[in-house]
C-alpha positions as CSV (number, residue, x, y, z in Angstrom):
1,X,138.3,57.7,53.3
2,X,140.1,57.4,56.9
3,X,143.8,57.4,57.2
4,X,146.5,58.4,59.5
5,X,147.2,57.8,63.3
6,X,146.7,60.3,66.3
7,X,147.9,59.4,69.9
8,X,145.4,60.9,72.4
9,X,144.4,60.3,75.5
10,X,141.1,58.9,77.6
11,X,139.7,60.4,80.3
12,X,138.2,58.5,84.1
13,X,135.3,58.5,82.4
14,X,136.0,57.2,79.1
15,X,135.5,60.5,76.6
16,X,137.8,60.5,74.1
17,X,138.0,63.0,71.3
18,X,138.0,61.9,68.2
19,X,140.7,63.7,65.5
20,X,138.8,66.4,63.3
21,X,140.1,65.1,60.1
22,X,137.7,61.9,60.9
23,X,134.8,63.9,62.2
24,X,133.2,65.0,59.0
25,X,133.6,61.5,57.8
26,X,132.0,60.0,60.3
27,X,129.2,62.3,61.2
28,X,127.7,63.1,64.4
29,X,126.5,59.8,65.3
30,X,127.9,56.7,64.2
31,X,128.0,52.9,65.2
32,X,131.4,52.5,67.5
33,X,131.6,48.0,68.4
34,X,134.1,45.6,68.8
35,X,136.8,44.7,66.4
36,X,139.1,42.4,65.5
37,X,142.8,41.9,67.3
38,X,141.2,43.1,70.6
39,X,140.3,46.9,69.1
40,X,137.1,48.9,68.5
41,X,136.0,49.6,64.8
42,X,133.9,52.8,64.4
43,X,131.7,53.1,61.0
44,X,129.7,56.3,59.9
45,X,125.8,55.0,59.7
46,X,126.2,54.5,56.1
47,X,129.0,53.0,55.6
48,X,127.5,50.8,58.8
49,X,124.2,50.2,56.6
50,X,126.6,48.6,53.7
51,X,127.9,46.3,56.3
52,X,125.2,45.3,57.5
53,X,123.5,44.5,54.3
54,X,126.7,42.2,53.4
55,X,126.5,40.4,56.5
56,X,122.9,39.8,55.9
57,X,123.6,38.4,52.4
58,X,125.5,35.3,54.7
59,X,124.1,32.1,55.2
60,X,123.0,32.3,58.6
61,X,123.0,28.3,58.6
62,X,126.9,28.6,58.6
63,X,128.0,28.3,62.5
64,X,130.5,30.7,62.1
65,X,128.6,33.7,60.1
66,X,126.4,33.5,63.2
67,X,128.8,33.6,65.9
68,X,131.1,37.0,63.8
69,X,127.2,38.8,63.7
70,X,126.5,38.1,67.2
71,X,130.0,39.3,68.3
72,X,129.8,42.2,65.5
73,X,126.7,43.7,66.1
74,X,126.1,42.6,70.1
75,X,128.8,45.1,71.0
76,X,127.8,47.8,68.7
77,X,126.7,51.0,69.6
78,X,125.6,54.6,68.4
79,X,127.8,57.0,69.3
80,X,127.6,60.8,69.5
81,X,130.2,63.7,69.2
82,X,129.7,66.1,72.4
83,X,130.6,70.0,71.4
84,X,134.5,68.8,72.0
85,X,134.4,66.4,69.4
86,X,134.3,63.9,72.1
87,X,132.5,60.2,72.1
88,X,132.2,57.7,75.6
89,X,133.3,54.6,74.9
90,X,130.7,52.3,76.9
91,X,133.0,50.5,79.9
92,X,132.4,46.9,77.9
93,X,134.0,48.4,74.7
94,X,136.5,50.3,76.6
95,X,137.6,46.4,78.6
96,X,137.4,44.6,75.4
97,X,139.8,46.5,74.1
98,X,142.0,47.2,77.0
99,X,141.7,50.8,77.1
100,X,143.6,52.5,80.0
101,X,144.9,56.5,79.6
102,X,146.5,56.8,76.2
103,X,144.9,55.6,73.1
104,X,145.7,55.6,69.4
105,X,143.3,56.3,66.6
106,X,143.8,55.2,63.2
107,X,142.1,55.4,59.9
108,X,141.7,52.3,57.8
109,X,140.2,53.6,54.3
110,X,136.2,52.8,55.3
111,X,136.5,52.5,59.4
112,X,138.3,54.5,62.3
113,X,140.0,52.1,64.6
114,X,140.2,52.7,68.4
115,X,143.6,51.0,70.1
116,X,145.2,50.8,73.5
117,X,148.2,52.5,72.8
118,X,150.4,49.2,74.0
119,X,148.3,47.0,72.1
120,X,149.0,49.0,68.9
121,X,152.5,49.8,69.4
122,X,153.3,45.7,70.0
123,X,151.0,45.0,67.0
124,X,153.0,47.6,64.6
125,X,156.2,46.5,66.4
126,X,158.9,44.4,64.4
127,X,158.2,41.4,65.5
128,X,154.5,41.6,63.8
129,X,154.0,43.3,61.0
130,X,156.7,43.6,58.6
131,X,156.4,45.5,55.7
132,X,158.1,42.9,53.4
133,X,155.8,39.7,54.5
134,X,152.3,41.9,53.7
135,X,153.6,42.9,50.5
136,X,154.4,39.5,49.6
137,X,150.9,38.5,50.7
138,X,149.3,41.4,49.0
139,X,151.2,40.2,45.5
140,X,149.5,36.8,46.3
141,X,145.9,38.3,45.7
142,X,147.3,40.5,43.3
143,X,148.1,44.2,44.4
């Protein structure tokens, strides 16, 4: 399970290391692609595999199963920790997601997610997420 936030930054070349505590859960190599709300979702292989095998369960007749695959798995890619416990983000993940110099990296229970560190400080700001309105969403579907 992946939680908490760290604040690093990116280098010219787009190696960025990722925090120790979600190293061992993600393993050496794992699948780094395009999220949603304009950052990157990175999934250790297996956690990848049960992803894949729920998207495959979809009806691929449905217009709009096919067009979240394509986006999902078109921008995937395998990723590899160097001996710094650095990855490069390929330069289409890195402009899809508006990466720049600083960078936050968050845990989200089964994924780590990549963010511009404007783009997530906005999206946490007050004016987005409030605490109040998800938890009266979240007693909607019952938690």
């Amino acid at each position: 399970m992946f939680y908490g936030e760290y604040l690093h930054s990116i280098d010219p070349k787009g190696r960025v290391i990722v925090p120790s505590k979600f190293r061992d859960g993600l393993g050496e190599k794992f699948i780094l692609t395009k999220g949603l709300d304009n950052c990157l979702f990175a999934y250790s292989s297996e956690e990848w595999s049960n992803l894949e095998a729920k998207l495959k369960s979809l009806p691929f007749t449905d217009k709009d199963v096919r067009a979240f695959v394509r986006f999902f798995f078109a921008g995937a890619t395998e990723c590899e920790l160097d001996k710094q416990g650095r990855i490069l983000i390929p330069q289409n993940l890195r402009e899809y997601a508006g990466l720049d110099k600083e960078i936050y990296t968050i845990g989200v229970s089964t994924r780590v997610e990549i963010w511009d560190k404007t783009r997530w400080e906005a999206y946490t700001g007050d004016d987005n997420v409030s605490a109040d309105k998800i938890a009266e969403k979240m007693a909607m579907l019952g938690i």
